[in-house]
C-alpha positions in Angstrom: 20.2 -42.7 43.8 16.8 -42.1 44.9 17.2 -42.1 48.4 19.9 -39.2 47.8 18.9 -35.8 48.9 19.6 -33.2 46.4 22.2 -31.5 48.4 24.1 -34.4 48.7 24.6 -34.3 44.9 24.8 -30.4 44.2 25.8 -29.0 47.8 24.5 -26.7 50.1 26.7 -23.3 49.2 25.3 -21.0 46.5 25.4 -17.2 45.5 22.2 -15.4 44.2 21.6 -11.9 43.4 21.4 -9.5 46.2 17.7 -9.8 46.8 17.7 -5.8 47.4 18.3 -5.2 44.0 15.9 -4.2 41.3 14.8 -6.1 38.6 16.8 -4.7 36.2 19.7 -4.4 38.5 19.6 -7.9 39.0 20.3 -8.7 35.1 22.9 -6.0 35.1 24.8 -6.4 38.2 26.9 -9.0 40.1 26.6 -8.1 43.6 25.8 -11.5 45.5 25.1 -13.0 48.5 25.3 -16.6 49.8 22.1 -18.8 50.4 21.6 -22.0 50.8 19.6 -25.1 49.6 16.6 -23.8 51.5 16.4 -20.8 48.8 15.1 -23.6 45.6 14.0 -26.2 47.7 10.3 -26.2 46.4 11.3 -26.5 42.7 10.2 -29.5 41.0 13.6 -29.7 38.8 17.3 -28.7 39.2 18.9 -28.0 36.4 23.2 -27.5 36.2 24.2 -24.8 33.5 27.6 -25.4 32.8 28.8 -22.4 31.0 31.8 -19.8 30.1 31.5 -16.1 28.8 34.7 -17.1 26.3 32.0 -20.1 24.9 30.2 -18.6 21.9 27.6 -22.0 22.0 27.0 -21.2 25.6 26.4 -17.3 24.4 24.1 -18.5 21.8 22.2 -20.9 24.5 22.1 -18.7 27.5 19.2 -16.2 25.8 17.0 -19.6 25.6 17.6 -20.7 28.8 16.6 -17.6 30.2 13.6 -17.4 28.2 12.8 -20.8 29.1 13.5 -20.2 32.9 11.1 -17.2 32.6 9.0 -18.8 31.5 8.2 -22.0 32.7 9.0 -20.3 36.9 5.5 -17.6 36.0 3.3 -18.2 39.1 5.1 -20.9 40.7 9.4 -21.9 40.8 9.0 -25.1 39.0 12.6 -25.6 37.9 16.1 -23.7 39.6 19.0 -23.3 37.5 22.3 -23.1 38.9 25.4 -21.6 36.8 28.7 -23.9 37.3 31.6 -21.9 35.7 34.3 -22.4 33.6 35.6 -18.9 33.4 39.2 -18.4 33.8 38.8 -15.2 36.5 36.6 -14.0 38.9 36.3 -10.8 35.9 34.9 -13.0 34.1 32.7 -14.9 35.8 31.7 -12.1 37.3 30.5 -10.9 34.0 28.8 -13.8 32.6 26.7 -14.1 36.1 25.7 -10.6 36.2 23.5 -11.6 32.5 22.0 -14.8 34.6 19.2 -14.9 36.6 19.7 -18.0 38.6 22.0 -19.1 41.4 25.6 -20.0 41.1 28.5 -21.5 42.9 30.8 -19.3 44.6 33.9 -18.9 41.8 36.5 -22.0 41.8 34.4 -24.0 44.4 34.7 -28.1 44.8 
C-alpha cells in the first residue's frame, strides 16, 4: 500500500464550492464545480466522511468535524475532507453538501 498514490485509492474526480462564492455563500449554497486531485494535494491527511442528511449521528458529528477541519487547516491545509454520500437524491445531497465545507464526489459516482 505504500507505493500507492492517493488517487489511485480515492480517484481523481471531485466537486468543491464554486470558488467565486463568498464565505458565507459557501456554507449556504451548493453551486459546485469539478476539480481535481491537484486541488488537496499538499495536505498532510485525507480524510473520507461518509455521511447522509436522513443520519441523525452523522447530524450530530458533522458540527465537530467542521470545527475540527477549521481548525486544525488555520495557516496551512493540513488535512482535506471529502464527503462520500449516502443520500437517496440529488435534493438531498444537495442539501447536506451545501452545510460542508470540503470536497465531495459528484452524486452516485463509482
Amino acid at each position: 500500500m505504500e507505493d500507492e498514490r492517493i488517487d489511485q485509492i480515492v480517484g481523481n474526480k471531485f466537486l468543491k464550492k464554486k470558488s467565486s462564492l463568498g464565505e458565507k455563500e459557501r456554507e449556504s449554497l451548493c453551486q459546485t464545480e469539478e476539480c481535481g486531485i491537484d486541488e488537496w494535494s499538499g495536505a498532510t491527511f485525507t480524510l473520507l466522511f461518509f455521511s447522509a442528511g436522513w443520519c441523525p449521528p452523522c447530524e450530530q458529528f458533522l458540527q465537530v468535524l467542521k470545527d475540527f477541519y477549521s481548525e486544525v487547516n488555520i495557516g496551512k491545509k493540513d488535512v482535506e475532507v471529502i464527503y462520500v454520500s449516502s443520500d437517496n437524491s440529488d435534493a438531498e445531497w444537495r442539501e447536506t453538501y451545501a452545510r460542508m465545507p470540503w470536497l465531495t464526489y459528484p452524486l452516485n459516482s463509482p
